[in-house]
N, C-alpha and C positions, 0 to 999 in steps of 0.2 A: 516263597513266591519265586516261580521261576519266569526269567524274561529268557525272551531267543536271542540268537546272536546279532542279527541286524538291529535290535534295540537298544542291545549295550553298547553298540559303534555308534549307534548314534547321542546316548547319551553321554558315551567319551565325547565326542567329538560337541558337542554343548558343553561342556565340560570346561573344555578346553580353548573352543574357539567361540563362546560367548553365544547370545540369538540370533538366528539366522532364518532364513523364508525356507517354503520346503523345495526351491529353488536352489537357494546353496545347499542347503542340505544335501541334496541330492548330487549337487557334485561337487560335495565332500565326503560321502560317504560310498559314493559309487554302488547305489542299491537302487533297483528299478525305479521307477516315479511310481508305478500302482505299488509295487510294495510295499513303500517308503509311507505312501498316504495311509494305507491300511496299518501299518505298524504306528504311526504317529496317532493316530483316532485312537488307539488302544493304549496309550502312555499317558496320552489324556484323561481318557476314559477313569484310570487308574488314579487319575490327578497325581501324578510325575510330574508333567509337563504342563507349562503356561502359555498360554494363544495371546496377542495381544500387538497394537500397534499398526499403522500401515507405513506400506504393506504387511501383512501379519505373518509376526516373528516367531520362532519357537520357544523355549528358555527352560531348562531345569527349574524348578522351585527350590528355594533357597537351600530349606532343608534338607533336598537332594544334594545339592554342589555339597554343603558342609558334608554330609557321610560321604559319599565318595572321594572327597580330599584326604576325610579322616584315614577311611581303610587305605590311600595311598600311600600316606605318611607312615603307619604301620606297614605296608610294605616294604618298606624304605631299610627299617632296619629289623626285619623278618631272616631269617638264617635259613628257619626251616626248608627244606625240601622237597616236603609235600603239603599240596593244599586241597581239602575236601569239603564238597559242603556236603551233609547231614541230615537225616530227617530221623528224628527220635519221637517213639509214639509215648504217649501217657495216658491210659486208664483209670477212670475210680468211678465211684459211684455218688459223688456230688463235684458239683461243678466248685466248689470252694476247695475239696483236698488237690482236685485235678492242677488248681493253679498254684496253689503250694507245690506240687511234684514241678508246674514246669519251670519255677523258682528254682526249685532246689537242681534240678538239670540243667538250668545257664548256671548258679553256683559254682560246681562240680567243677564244667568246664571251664570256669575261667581260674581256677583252682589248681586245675595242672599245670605243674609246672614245664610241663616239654609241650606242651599245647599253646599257641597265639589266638585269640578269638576275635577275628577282625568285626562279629553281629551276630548277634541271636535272633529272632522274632520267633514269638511263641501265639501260636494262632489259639483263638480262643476258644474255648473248649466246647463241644457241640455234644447235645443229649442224643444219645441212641437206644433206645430202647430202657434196661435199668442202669445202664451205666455212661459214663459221658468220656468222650474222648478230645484229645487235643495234641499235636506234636508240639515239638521245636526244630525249626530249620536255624542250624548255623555253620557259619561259615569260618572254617578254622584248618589251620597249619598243626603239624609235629612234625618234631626232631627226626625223627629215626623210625625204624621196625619196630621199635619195641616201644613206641611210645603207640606208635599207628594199633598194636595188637590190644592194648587199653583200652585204644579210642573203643574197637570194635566189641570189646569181651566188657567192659564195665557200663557201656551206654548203649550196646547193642541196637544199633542205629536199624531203621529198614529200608531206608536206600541212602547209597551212597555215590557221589558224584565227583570222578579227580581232574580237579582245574588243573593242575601241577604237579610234576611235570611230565612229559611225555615218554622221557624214558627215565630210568631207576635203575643207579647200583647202588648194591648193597655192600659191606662190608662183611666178614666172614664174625668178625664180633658182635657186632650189631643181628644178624639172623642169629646166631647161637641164640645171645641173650632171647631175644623173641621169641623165639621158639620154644626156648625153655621156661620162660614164661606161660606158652599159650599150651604148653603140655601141662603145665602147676593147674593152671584155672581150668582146663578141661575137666582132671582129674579130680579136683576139687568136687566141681560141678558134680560129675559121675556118680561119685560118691554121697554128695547128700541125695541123688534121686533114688539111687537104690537104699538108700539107708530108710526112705519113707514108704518103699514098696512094699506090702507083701510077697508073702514067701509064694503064694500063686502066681501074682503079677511080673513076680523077679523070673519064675520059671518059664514063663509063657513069653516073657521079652527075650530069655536067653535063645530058646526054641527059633525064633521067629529071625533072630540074632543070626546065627550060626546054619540055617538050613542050606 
């Protein structure tokens, strides 16, 4: 699930400074008044947020405040230097293998050990035609280059989103390794597709290859 920026300021800012009218709100978060009302209807809407009180106040719900504390406090003593969120797809052909895979892909990831996973949510699996799909969005940190080429080559994610940070050095060890990682599992790869081709298909990829 993704929220936009004016959402998340505002629900730091409930967060942090308790409920407030969409009066304070509004100057404490320095977002239009029409905007502010439109984004708050939809946080609602979501049941995020709690109406209540007069004049009436805004308020995270509880279980709100607790995860966002949580994933603070994990950031707290986070090292990592990049943070991405994730959207990994899962296919099968019943809805019961579909949520075993999306098991087994928050497993994984919490798994690695150069990986932080501040949340998973694994939306529920939806029938399409003969077969049923469902992602996982999660929200996670790695170490280095060469943990980031994992992330991408073992979970091959299909969108990716970088909270953090804005710029990026690398180290000349850390590229090596990665790289020479993401040439192993390329080749890897390469190798079992042509190993399942035939001798027509192999020719006709080379052709098409090489022209």
């Amino acid at each position: 699930m993704e929220f936009s920026s004016e959402q998340k300021r505002i629900a730091l800012t409930l967060l942090h400074g308790g409920p407030q009218t969409i009066e304070e709100l509004n100057g404490s978060v320095g977002i239009p008044f029409d905007v502010l009302s439109k984004e708050l209807k939809g946080l609602v809407k979501l049941k995020l947020l709690i109406v209540d009180g007069y004049p009436l106040k805004y308020s995270l719900k509880k279980e709100i405040m607790e995860e966002l504390k949580r994933r603070k406090e994990i950031s707290m003593d986070d090292e990592n230097p990049v943070r991405l969120k994730v959207l990994i797809d899962v296919q099968a052909l019943v809805e019961e293998v579909a949520e075993k895979s999306l098991a087994e892909v928050e497993k994984a990831l919490r798994e690695e050990k150069d990986f932080t996973v501040y949340g998973v949510f694994k939306a529920k699996p939806i029938s399409h035609g003969e077969t049923v799909t469902s992602y996982v969005e999660a929200d996670v940190s790695v170490k280095d280059f060469k943990a980031l080429v994992r992330l991408m080559y073992f979970f091959g994610p299909t969108s990716v989103e970088v909270v953090k940070p804005k710029k990026l050095e690398i180290s000349i060890d850390d590229l090596q390794e990665g790289l020479m990682d993401m040439a192993e599992m390329i080749q890897a790869y390469n190798y079992h597709v042509l190993k399942a081709m035939k001798k027509s298909e192999l020719e006709s990829f080379q052709k098409k290859l090489f022209k």
